[in-house]
C-alpha positions as CSV (number, residue, x, y, z in Angstrom):
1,X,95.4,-106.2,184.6
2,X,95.7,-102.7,185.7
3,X,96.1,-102.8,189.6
4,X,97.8,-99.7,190.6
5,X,101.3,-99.6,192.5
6,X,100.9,-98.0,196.2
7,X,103.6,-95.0,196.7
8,X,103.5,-92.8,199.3
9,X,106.4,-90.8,198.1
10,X,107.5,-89.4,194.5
11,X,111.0,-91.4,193.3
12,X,112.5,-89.6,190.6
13,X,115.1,-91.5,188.6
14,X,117.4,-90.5,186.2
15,X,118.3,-92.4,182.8
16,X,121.5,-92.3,180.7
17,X,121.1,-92.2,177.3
18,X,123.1,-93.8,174.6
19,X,126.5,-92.3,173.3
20,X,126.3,-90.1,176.6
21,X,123.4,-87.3,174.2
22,X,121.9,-86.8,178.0
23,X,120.0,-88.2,180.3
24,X,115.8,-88.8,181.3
25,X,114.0,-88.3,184.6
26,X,111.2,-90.9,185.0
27,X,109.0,-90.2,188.1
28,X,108.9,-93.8,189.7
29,X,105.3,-92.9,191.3
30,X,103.4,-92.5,188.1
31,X,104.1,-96.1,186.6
32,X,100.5,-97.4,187.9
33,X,100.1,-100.2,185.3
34,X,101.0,-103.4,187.4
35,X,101.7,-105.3,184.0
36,X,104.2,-102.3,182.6
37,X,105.7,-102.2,186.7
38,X,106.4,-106.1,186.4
39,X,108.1,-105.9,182.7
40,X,110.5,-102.5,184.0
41,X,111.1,-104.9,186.9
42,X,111.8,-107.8,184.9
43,X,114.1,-106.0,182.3
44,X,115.5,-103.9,185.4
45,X,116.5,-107.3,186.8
46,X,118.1,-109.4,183.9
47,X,120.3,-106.8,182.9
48,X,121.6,-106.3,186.6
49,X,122.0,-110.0,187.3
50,X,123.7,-110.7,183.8
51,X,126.2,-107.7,184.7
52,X,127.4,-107.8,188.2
53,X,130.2,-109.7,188.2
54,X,129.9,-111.7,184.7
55,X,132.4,-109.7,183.0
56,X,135.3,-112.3,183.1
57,X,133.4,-116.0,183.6
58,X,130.7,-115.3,181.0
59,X,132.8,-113.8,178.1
60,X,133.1,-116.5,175.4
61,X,130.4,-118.8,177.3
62,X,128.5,-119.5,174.1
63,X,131.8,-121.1,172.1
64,X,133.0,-123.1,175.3
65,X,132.7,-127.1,174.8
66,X,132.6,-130.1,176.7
67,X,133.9,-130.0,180.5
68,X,134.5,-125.5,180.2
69,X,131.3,-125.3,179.6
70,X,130.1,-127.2,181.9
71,X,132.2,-125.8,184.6
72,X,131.5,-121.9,183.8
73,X,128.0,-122.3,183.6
74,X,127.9,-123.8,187.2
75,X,130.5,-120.1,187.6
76,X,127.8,-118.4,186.2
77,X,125.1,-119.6,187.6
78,X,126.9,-119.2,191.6
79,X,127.6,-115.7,190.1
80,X,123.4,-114.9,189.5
81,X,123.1,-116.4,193.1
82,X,125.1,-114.3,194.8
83,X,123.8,-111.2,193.1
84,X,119.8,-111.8,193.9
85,X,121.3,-112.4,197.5
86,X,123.2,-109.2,197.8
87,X,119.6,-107.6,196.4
88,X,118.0,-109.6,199.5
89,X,120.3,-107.7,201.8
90,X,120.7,-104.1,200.5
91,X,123.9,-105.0,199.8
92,X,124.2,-105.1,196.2
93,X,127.2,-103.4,194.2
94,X,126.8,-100.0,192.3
95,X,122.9,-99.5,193.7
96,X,124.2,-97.0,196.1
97,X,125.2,-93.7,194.9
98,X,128.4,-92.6,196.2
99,X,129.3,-88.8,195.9
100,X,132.6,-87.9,194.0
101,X,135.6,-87.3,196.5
102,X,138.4,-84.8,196.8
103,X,142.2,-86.2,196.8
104,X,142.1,-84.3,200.2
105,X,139.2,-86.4,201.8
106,X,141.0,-89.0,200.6
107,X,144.1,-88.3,202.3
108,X,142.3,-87.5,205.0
109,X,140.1,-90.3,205.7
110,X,142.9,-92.7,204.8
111,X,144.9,-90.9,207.6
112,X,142.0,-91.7,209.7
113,X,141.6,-95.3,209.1
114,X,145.6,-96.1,209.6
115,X,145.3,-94.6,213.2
116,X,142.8,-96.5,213.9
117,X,144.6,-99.9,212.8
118,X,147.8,-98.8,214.3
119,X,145.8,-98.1,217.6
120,X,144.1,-101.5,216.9
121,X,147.4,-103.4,216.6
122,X,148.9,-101.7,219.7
123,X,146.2,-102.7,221.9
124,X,146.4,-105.9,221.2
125,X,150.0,-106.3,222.0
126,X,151.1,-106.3,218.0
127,X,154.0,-103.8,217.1
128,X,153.6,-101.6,214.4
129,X,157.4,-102.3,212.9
130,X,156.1,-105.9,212.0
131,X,154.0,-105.1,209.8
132,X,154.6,-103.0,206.4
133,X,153.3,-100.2,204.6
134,X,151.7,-102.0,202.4
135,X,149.8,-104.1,204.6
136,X,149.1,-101.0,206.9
137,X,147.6,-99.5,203.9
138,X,145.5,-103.0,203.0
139,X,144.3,-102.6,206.2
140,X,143.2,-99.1,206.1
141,X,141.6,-99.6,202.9
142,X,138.8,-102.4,204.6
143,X,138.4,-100.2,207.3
144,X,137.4,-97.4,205.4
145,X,135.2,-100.1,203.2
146,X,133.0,-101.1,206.7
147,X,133.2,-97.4,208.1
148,X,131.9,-95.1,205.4
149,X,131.6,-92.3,207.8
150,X,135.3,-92.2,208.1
151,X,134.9,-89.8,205.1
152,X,132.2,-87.5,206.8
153,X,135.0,-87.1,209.8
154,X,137.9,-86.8,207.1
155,X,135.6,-83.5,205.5
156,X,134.7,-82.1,209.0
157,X,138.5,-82.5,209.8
158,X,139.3,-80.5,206.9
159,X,137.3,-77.9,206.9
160,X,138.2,-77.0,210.7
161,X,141.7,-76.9,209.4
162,X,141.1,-74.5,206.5
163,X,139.2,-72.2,209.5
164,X,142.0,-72.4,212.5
165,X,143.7,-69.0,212.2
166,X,147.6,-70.3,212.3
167,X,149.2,-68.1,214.4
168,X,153.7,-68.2,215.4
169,X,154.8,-68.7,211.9
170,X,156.7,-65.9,211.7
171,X,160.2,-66.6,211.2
172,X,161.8,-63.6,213.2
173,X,159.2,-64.4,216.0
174,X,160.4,-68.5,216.3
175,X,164.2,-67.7,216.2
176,X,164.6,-64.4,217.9
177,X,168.2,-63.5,217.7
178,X,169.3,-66.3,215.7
179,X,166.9,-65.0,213.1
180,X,170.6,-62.9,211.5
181,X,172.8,-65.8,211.6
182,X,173.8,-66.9,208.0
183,X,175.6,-69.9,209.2
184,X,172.1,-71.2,209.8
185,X,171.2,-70.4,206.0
186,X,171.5,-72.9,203.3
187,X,173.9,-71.9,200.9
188,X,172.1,-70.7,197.5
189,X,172.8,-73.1,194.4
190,X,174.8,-71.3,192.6
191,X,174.9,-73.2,188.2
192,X,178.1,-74.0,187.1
193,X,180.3,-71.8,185.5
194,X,180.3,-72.2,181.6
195,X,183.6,-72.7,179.8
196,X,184.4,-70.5,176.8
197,X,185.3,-71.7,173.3
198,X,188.9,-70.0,174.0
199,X,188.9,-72.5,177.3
200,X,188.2,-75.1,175.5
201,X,190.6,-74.8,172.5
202,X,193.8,-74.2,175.3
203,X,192.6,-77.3,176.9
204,X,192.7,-79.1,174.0
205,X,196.1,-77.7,171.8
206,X,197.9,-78.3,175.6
207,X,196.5,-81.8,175.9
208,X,197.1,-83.3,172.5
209,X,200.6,-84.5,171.6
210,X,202.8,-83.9,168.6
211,X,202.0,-85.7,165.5
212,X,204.4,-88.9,165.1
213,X,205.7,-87.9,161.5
214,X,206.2,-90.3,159.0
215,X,209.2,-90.8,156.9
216,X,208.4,-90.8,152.6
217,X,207.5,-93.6,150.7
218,X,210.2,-94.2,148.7
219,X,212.8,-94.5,151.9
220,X,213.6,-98.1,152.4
221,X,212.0,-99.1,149.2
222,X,213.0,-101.9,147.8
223,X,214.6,-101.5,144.5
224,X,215.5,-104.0,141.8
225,X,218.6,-105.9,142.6
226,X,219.1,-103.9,146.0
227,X,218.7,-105.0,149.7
228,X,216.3,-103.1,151.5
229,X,217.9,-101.2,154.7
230,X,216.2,-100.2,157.6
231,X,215.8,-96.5,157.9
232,X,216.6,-95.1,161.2
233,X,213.9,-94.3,163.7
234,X,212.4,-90.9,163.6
235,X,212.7,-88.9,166.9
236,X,209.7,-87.6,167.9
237,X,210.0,-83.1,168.8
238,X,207.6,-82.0,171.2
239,X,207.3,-78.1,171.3
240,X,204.8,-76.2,173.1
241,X,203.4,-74.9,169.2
242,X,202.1,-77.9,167.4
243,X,202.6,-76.2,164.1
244,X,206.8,-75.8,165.1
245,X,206.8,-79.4,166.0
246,X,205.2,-80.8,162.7
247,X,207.5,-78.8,160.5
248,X,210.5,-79.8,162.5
249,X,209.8,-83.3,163.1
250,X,209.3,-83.7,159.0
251,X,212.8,-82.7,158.6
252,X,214.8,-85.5,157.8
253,X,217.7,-86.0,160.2
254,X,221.5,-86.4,158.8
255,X,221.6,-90.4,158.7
256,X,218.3,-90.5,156.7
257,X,220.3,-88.2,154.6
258,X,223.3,-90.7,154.4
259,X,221.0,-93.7,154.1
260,X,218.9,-92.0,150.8
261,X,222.3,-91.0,149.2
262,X,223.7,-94.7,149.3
263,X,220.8,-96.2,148.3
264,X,220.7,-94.0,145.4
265,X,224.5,-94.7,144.8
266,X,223.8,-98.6,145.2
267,X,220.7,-98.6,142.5
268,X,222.3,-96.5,139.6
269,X,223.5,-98.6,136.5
270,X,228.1,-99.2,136.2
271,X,229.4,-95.6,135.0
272,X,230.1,-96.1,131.2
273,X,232.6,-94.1,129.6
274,X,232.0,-91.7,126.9
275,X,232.8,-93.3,123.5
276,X,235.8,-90.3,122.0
277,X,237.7,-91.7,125.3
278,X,236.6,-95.5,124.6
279,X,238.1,-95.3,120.6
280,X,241.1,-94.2,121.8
């Protein structure tokens, strides 16, 4: 069977290949082979309906048991439905080609569809303070889904913008006389001053306190067969050099003095006399 397809018009398509190495261009209007027309159709149409929307409810399909299976497959089969009906009424997701955007248009036509709800709302007696930003922006967004040509406006808009000579925004012009007060200047940010290592080292040596000393040792040791006595506290010198006060507050005062000397006295063995004097 070799019927030919009518076409009034050439329909040139374009065809990704694999691993993104380029692309085809098949002219739609010289496929006349009825029997190769119905298998592109036929391919055409089971990758589509096995795609739109099966991403989630068919993955793992072939390993589900029981009462899942059961269930998805009715998901998946409600899924195909709705795609050949979207085909039915031009409505079907991805066929249209949709032009890349600027962040601008975006901006713009965003702008465009939040007026428009905000002037919805207010007409019907809603205020705009009930409701917000996020829901304003939830809004917009199925606005600008149902009015595509919000985007058209959005580019017109600004590319009137980018040719309206901006005139007045000279800053001598707009004040006048005030334009030489420096009380209405902002004060310039001026970094912190850094400190110096000299600084830093004063802050520190005038900061810090005198070492506590602490006395030897062998004061207030215990010796055999002597009592253990409590040496005095040491007083604590604070000078203005730290070196000065170390020295000084090392120096034993006169009562440690006293206290060593006893407890020297205390620990030495009975005097013996010498043994010319003990014959005698």
């Amino acid at each position: 069977m070799t019927d030919a397809v009518a076409s009034d018009a050439s329909v040139t398509l374009k065809v990704k290949l694999k691993g993104g190495v380029g692309e085809v261009e098949v002219d739609a209007s010289k496929i006349v082979d009825m029997d190769i027309y119905q298998y592109i159709f036929q391919v055409g149409l089971e990758t589509i309906i096995n795609k739109v929307g099966m991403s989630k409810i068919a993955t793992g399909i072939t390993k589900a048991e029981g009462e899942d299976k059961v269930k998805r497959t009715a998901e998946i089969v409600e899924q195909a439905q709705r795609t050949v009906q979207a085909m039915y009424d031009g409505n079907l997701k991805g066929a249209k080609a949709t032009s890349k955007r600027t962040g601008a248009t975006q901006t713009e036509a965003m702008r465009l569809a939040k007026a428009l709800v905000k002037d919805t709302l207010r007409s019907n007696g809603y205020k705009i303070s009930a409701f917000d930003a996020k829901e304003l922006t939830a809004f917009a967004k199925e606005v600008l889904a149902g009015n595509p040509d919000l985007y058209k406006r959005a580019e017109e808009n600004l590319k009137a913008r980018a040719e309206l000579p901006v005139k007045g925004l000279d800053v001598k012009s707009m004040l006048g006389d005030k334009a030489g007060d420096e009380s209405l200047k902002a004060k310039p940010k001026v970094p912190p001053k850094a400190k110096s290592k000299a600084d830093a080292t004063s802050v520190l040596s005038t900061s810090s306190r005198a070492p506590h000393s602490r006395a030897p040792a062998y004061w207030g040791k215990r010796q055999s067969g002597s009592t253990r006595a409590a040496a005095p506290p040491t007083p604590v010198v604070t000078s203005s050099n730290n070196s000065d006060a170390l020295m000084v507050s090392r120096m034993p005062t006169l009562q440690q003095m006293l206290a060593r000397s006893l407890h020297a006295e205390r620990d030495l063995p009975a005097r013996q006399e010498p043994t010319c004097l003990a014959a005698r």
